[in-house]
Every structure is written in C-alpha cells, then in structure tokens.
C-alpha positions in Angstrom: -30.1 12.8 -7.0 -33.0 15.5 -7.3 -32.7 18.6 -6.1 -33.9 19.6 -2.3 -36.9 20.9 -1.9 -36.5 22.3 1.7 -32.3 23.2 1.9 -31.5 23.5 5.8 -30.4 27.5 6.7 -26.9 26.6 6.9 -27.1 24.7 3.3 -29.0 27.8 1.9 -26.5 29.7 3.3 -23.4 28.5 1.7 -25.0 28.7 -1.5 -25.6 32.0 -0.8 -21.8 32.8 0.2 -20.6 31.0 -2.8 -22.7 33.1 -4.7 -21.4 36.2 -3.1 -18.0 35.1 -3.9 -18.6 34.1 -7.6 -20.5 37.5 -8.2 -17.6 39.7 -6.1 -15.2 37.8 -8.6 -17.0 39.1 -11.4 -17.8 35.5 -13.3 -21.1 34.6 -14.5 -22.8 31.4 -13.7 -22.0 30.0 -17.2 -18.2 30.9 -16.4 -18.5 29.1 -13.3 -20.2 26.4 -15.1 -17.9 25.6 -17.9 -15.0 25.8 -15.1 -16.6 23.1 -13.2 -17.3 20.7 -16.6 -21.3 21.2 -15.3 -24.3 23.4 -16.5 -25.6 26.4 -15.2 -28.9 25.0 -13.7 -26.3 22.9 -11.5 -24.6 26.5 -10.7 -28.3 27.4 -9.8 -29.0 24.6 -7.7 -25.8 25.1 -5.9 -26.1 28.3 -4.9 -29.7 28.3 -3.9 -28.8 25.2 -1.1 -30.5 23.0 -3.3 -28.0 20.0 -4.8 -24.5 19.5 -1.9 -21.5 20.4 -3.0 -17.9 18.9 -2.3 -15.3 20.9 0.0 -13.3 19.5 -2.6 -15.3 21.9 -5.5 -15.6 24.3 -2.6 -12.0 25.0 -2.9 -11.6 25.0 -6.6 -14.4 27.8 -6.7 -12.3 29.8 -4.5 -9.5 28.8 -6.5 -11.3 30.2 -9.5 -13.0 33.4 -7.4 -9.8 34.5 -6.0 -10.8 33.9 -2.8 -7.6 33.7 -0.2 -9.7 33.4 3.2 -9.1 30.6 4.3 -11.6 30.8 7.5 -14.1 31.2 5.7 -13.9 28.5 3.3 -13.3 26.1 6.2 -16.4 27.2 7.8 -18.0 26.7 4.2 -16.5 23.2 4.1 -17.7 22.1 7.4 -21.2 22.8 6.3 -21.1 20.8 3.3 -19.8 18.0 5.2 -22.8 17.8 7.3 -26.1 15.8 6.8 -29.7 15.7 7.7 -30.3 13.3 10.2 -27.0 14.2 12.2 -28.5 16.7 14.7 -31.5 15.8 17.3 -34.0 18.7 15.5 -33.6 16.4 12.7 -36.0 14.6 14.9 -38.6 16.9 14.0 -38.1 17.3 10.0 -42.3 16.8 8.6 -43.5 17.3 12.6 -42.6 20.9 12.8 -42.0 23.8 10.2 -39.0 25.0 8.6 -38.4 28.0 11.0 -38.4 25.7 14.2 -35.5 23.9 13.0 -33.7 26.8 11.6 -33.3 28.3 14.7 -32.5 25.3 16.1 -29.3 24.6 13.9 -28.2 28.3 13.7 -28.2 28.6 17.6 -26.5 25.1 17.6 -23.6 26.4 15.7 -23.6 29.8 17.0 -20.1 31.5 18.6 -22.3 34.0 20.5 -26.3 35.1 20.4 -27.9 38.5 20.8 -31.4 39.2 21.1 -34.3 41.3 21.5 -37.7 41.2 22.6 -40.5 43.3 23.1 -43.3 41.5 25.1 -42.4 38.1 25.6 -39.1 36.2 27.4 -36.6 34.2 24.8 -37.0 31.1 23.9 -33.8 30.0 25.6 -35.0 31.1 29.0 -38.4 30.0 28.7 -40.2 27.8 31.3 -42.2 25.0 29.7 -45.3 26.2 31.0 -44.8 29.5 29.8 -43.9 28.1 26.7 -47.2 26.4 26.7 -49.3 29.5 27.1 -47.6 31.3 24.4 -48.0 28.2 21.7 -51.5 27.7 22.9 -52.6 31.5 22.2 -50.8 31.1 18.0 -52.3 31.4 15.0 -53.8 29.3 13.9 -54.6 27.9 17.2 -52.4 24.4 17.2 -54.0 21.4 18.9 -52.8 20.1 21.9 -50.6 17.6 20.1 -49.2 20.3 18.3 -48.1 22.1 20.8 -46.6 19.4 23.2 -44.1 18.8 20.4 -43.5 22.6 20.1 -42.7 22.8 24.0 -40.5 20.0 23.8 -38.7 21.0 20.8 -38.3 24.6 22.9 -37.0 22.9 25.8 -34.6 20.6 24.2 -32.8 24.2 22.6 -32.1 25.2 25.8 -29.6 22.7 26.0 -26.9 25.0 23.8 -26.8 27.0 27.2 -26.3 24.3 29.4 -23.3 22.3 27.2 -19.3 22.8 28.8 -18.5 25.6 26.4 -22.0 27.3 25.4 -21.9 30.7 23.2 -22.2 34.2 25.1 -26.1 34.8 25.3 -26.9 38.7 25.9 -30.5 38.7 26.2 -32.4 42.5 26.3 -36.1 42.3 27.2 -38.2 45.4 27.4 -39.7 46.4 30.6 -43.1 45.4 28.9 -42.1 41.9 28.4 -41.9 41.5 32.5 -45.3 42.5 33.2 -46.9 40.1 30.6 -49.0 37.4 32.7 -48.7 34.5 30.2 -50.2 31.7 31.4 -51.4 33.8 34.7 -49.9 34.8 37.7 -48.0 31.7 39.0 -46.7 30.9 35.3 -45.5 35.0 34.8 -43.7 34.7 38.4 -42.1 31.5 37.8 -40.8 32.3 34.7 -39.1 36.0 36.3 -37.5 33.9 39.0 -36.3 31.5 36.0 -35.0 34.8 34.1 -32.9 35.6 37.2 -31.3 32.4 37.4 -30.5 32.6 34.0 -29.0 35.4 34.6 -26.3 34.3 37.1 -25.7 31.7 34.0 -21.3 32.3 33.8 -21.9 33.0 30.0 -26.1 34.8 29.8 -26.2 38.2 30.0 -30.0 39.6 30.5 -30.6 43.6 30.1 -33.7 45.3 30.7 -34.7 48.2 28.4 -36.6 50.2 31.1 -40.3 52.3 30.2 -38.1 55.5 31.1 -36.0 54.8 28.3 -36.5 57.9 25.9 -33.8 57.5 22.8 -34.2 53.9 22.1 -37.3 53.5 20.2 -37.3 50.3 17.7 -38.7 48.0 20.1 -41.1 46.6 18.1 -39.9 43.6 16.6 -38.8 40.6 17.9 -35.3 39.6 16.5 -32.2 37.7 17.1 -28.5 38.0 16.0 -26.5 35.0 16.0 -22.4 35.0 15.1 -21.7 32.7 13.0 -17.6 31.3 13.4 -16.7 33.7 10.9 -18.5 37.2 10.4 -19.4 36.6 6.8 -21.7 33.7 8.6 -23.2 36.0 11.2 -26.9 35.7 10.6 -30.2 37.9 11.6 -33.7 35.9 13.0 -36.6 38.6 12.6 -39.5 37.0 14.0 -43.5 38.0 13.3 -47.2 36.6 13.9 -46.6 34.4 10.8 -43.0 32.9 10.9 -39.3 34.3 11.2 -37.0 35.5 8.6 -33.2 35.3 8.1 -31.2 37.8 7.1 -27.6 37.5 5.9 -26.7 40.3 3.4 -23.7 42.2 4.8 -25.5 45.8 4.9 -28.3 44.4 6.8 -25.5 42.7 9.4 -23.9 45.8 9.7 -27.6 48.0 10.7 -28.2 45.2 12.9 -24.7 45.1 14.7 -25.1 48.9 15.2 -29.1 48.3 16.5 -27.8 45.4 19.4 -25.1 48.4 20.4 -27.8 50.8 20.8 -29.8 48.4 22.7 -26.7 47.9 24.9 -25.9 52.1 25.6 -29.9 52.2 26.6 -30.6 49.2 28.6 -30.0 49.2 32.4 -26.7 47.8 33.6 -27.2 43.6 34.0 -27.4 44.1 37.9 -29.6 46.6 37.8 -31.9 44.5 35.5 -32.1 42.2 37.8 -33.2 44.2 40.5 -35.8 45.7 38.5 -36.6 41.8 37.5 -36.7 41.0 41.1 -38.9 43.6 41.8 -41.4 42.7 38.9 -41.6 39.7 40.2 -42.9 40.0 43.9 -45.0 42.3 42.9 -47.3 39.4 40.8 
C-alpha cells in the first residue's frame, strides 16, 4: 500500500509521539528499523502519519523505547485502530481542506476545549447565518456552493456540545468580538442572544475579556486548546487569514496552558460576562 499523502491530525500525531518516544529512548531510526525486521524509510513513513501501524508494533516499540505508560500507548492504539471513512467529516474528504476536518476530529475526541478569540464568536457557538457572513467575506472569496458546504460542515461540529457526555468548553471572547456586526444588525444580535444560551449550556463556560482589561495583552490571535485523553495528546489550533496550525510540542503545550490561565485571572467572572453580553446585545 503507498504511502498517504494527506495523514488525518490524529494519524500525524501518533507518528509524531512515537517519534518522541523512539528519540527520548535514545535509538536511531535504523535501530528501530532493524528491531522491527523493516527499513528506515518505513520508520520514516511511520512517524510522519504516513503508512498505519499495528497496536500490536505499537507495543513492541514501547517495548523497545522503555516506555511503561500505559495510558498513553492505549490512547496511541486507539488511534491506529481507526479509519477514514468512520467519522461523518469523512463526508467532506476532497470537498473541503485539510484544516476543516482537522478540527473536526480533534474536537471530536477532545476531553475538554479552551479557546480564544479576538473579533469573532467560536465556531461551536456560531449561528449559521453568522457563519455565513464570515465564510462569505474569506479569502479568496468562495462561491456560494463553497460556502453552503462550509456552513454545514460548521453546524454539524456543533454537535460535540449537544451529545450526553460533551467535553467542558470554556470559551473567552474579547469585548471586541461582541460589537462586530457580521452579517448586520439582526445577524450580530441573534448570534449574542445564541452566545447567552450557550452559556447556560451545563458543560460551556463563555468569559468576556473586557476593553478595561489592562495586563492581558496577547489578544491577537485566534487559537484553541483542545485536551487530548492523555496530556501528551493535548494539542494547540492557531488559526490565521490563510489556514490554522497545530501545535503539539510539549514546551509550546506548556506556554499555552499558562496563556488560557492568564486569560482566565483577566476575564470577567462567567455571570458577569453575560451581563455585559446581555447588554451588548440590546444595545444593536
């Protein structure tokens, strides 16, 4: 079987953790190699998310990396065990690009979200015609088509909210991100009274970062932390004008873990979020 040309985030990122095992063990790829009877473009190919790899192998790398946690190889088996064409954005594989899915599956999997935005409300909590406006102003500007299957892929994530045991969502918005009219007047209101209801959501959290905030400064970039089931999986969406990133080295897990409790010490209390939400709101 060739190799994949376009690996899923999750199958990216267990090559990427067995890599991180293999080189915190100390072994080369040729070691690793002539363990597994294979060559090292094979080694390669694994670790980039490229070519699957058995839970059985899975477990005889550990074996040979000295790798005793046992969570985290079972998190690492449950992703080999899974295949394309087993979860609904598979739906959308050649209709939409990599990074809509991506978030799809890592939210999908996710034991608990985090996020922040600066100007705009999170996909999660987005109204389809607020979602609308937004796709329509991208660049370059979509056709219609384009951005009918982008709303509805939007609106099917929401679901992860709405299933029996959803993961915590703490969602901290920016004062400016209330007082954007998106789609105009009616659209901007609708979607405020749709933050609020979110709010009252048993497991959503939404906290305002207020213009007379004057310590917390890094506001700038859209991003998202997701938990994976095991820390080691924990995983960083930085989003831009031209497409999302993920992040998963541990340093850059750790500056973001201590960002989202900055956020937290400078954002108004959830109730009096709402309030000033509420206020925001009857004021359009």
């Amino acid at each position: 079987m060739p190799p994949r040309e376009n690996p899923t985030a999750r199958q990216a990122r267990l090559g990427a953790e067995l890599r991180k095992l293999r080189v915190a063990a100390g072994h080369t790829a040729r070691e690793t190699a002539a363990m597994l009877g294979t060559d090292q473009g094979k080694i390669s190919h694994i670790e980039s998310g490229r070519i699957g790899v058995s839970e059985e192998r899975i477990r005889k790398l550990a074996d040979f990396y000295g790798c005793v946690d046992e969570a985290l190889l079972e998190a690492l088996c449950a992703i080999a065990r899974e295949h394309r064409g087993q979860f609904w954005w598979d739906e959308y594989r050649g209709t939409l690009a990599s990074q809509y899915l991506a978030v799809a599956e890592l939210e999908h999997h996710a034991t608990a979200m985090r996020t922040l935005q600066t100007v705009t409300v999170p996909g999660l909590l987005q109204t389809e015609d607020y979602a609308r406006a937004l796709f329509r102003g991208g660049l370059p500007e979509p056709t219609e088509e384009q951005i009918d299957v982008r709303v509805a892929h939007r609106m099917r994530r929401k679901a992860v909210l709405e299933r029996e045991d959803p993961p915590e969502f703490s969602a901290f918005l920016h004062e400016a991100a209330l007082h954007m009219r998106f789609g105009g007047r009616k659209v901007a209101r609708r979607q405020l009274e749709t933050l609020m209801e979110a709010a009252d959501m048993p497991r959503v959290t939404v906290r305002v970062i207020p213009f007379t905030n004057e310590d917390f400064y890094e506001v700038t970039q859209p991003m998202l932390y997701i938990h994976g089931v095991v820390p080691q999986l924990d995983t960083v969406l930085v989003d831009g004008p031209t497409g999302g990133g993920l992040l998963g080295a541990d340093e850059e897990l750790a500056h973001y873990r201590i960002f989202f409790g900055r956020a937290t010490a400078r954002s108004l209390e959830p109730e009096e979020s709402r309030q000033l939400i509420h206020h925001i709101a009857r004021t359009l």
